[in-house]
N, C-alpha and C positions, 0 to 999 in steps of 0.2 A: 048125939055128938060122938063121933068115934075116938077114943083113945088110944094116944101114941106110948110103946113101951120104950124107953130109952135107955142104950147101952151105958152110958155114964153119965155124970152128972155137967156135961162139959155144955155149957149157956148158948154157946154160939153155934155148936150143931144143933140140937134143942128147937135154938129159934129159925137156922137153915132149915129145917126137917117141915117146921110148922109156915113158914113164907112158902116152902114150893106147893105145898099141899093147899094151901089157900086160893095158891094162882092158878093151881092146875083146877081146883075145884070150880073156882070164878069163872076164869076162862082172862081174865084181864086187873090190871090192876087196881085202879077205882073198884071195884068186886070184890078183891082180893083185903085189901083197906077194911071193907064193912067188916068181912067175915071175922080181922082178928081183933077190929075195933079200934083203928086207928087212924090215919089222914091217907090221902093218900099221898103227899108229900112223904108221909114217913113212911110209906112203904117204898115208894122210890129211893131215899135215903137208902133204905136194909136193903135191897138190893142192889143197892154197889157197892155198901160193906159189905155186904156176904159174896159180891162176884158172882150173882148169880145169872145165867144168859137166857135174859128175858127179851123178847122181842114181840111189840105190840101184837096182840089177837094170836101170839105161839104159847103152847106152853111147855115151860124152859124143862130140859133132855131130864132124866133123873142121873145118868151118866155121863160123863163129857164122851164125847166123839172121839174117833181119832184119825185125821187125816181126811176127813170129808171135805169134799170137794165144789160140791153141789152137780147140778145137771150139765153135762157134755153138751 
């Protein structure tokens, strides 16, 4: 199990930090659910508190974009 070091003690990045790295790991979010042992309703839930841009079978940017556009 790899360990995350955290800049501070702030809850909500914390649990940002550990949702992306679940979904990226997964690849999806039912997958994502197992790994941190929760439903997957409630991962759905934390990501739209946390505003994270997840879009089925993608895994969400670790930086937002800026001004993409997509393909011409």
């Amino acid at each position: 199990m790899p360990q995350f070091i955290l800049e501070d003690f702030n809850l909500e990045n914390a649990e940002r930090r550990l949702c992306i790295e679940a979904l990226e790991r997964a690849g999806n979010i039912v997958g994502a659910a197992k790994l941190l042992g929760i439903t997957r309703h409630a991962m759905k839930r934390r990501i739209i508190k946390l505003r994270l841009n997840w879009t089925r079978g993608a895994a969400p940017p670790r930086t937002p974009s800026s001004g993409s556009t997509g393909p011409s």
